[in-house]
ChimeraX commands (.cxc) that place a marker at each C-alpha (Angstrom):
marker #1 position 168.45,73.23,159.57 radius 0.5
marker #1 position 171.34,71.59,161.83 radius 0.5
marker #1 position 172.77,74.46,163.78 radius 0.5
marker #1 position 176.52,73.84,165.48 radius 0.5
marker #1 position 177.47,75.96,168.30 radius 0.5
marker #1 position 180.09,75.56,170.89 radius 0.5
marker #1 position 178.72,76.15,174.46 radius 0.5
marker #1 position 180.60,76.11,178.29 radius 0.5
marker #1 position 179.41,72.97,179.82 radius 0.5
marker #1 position 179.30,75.11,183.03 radius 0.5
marker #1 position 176.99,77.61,181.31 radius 0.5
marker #1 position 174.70,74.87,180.24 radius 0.5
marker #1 position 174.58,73.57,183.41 radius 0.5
marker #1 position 174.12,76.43,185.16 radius 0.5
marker #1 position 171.10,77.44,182.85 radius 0.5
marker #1 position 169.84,73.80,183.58 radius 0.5
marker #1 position 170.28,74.48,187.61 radius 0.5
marker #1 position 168.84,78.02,187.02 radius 0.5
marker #1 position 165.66,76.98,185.19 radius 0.5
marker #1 position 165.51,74.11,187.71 radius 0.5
marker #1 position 164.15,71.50,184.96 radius 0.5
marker #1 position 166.13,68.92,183.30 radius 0.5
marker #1 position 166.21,70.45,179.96 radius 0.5
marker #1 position 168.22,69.13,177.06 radius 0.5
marker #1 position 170.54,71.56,175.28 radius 0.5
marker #1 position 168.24,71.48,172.04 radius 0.5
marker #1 position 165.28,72.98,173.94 radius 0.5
marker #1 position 166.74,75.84,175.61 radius 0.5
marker #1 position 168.52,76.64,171.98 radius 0.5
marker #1 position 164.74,76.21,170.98 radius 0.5
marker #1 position 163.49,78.46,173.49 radius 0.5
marker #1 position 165.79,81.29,173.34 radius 0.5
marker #1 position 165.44,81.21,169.32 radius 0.5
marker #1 position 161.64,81.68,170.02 radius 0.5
marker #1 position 162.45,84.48,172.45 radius 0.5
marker #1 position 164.91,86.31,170.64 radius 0.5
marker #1 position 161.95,86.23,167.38 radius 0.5
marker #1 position 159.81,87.53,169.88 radius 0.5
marker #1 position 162.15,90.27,171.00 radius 0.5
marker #1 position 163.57,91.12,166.95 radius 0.5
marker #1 position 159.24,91.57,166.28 radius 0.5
marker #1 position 158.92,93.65,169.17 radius 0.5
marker #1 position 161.62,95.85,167.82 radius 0.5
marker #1 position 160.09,95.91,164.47 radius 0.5
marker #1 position 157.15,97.32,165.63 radius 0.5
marker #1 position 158.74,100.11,167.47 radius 0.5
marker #1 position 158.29,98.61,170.84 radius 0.5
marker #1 position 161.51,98.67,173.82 radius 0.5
marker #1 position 161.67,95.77,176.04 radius 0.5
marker #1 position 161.62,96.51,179.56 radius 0.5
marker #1 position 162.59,94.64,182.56 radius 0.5
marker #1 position 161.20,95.54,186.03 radius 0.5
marker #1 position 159.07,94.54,188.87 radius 0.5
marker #1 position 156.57,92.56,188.63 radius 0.5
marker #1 position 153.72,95.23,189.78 radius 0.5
marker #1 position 154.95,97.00,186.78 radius 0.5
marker #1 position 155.32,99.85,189.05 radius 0.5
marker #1 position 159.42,100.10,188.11 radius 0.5
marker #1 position 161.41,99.57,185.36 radius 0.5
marker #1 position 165.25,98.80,186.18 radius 0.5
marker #1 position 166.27,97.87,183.06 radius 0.5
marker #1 position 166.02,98.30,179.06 radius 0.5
marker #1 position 167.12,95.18,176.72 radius 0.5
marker #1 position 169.71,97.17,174.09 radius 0.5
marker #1 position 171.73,94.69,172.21 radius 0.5
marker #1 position 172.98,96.25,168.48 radius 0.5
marker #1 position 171.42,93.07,166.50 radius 0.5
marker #1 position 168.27,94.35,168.22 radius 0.5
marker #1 position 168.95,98.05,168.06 radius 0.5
marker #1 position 169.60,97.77,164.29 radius 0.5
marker #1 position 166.24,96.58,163.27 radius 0.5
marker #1 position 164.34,98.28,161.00 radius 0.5
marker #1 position 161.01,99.19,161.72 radius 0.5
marker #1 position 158.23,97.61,159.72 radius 0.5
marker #1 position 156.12,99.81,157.35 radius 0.5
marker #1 position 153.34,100.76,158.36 radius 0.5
marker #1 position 150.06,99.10,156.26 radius 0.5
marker #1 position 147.73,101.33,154.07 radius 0.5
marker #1 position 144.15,100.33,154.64 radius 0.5
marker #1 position 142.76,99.09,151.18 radius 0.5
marker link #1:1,2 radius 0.2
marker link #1:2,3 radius 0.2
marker link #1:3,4 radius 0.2
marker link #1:4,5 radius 0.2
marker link #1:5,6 radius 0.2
marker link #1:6,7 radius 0.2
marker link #1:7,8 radius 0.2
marker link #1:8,9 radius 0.2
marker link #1:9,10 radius 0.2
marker link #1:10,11 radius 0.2
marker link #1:11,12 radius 0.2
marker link #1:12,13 radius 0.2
marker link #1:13,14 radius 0.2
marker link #1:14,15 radius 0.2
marker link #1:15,16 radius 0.2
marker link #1:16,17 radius 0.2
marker link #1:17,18 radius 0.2
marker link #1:18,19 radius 0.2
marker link #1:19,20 radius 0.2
marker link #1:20,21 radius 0.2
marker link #1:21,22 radius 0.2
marker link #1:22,23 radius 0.2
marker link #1:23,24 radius 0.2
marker link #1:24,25 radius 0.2
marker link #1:25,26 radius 0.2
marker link #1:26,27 radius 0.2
marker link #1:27,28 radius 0.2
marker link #1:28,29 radius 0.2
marker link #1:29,30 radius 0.2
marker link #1:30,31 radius 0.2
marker link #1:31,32 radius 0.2
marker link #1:32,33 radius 0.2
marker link #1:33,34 radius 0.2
marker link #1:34,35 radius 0.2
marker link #1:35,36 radius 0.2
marker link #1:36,37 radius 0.2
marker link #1:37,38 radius 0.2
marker link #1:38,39 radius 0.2
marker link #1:39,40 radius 0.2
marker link #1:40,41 radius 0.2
marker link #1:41,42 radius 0.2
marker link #1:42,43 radius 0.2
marker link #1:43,44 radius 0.2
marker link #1:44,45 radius 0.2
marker link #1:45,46 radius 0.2
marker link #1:46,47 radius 0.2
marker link #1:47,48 radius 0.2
marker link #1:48,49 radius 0.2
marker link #1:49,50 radius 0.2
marker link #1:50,51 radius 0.2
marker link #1:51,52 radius 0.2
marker link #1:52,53 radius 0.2
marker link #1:53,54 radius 0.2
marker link #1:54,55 radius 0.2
marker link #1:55,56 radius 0.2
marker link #1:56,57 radius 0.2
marker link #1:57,58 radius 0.2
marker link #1:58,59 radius 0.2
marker link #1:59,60 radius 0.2
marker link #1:60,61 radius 0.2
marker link #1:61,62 radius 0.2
marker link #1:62,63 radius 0.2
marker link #1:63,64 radius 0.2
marker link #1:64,65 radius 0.2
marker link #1:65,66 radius 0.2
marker link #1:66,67 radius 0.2
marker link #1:67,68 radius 0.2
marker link #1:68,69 radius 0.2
marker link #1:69,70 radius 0.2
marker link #1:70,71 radius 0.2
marker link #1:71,72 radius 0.2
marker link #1:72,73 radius 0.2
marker link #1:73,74 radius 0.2
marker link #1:74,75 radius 0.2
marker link #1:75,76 radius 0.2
marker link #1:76,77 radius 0.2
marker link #1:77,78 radius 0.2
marker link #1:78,79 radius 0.2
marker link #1:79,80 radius 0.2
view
């Protein structure tokens, strides 16, 4: 599938500078596709995704986007 978006070359390029690799635009799409499956199964299952410190001792924040807050949760499997 060919997927056009229009991006801010400063975003790009600040993404770039942030991850501090030389990443082309295609990979980062990649890798924030893979991500956001991640986060849309995590959601299924009934899990919230946290961010905090790395000790896990605090949590600061919780992800809530409505695409992600709108996903139905899977159904549960009956043991055959």
């Amino acid at each position: 599938m060919e997927l056009r978006v229009r991006i801010d070359d400063a975003f790009v390029e600040k993404l770039q500078k942030d991850l501090g690799q030389d990443l082309k635009l295609t990979d980062i799409v990649r890798e924030a596709l893979t991500t956001y499956n991640w986060a849309v199964q995590q959601r299924r299952q009934g899990r919230s995704i946290l961010a905090g410190s790395a000790d896990g001792e605090e949590v600061d924040y919780q992800l809530s986007q409505m695409s992600l807050d709108n996903v139905p949760l899977a159904t549960p499997r009956t043991p055959t």
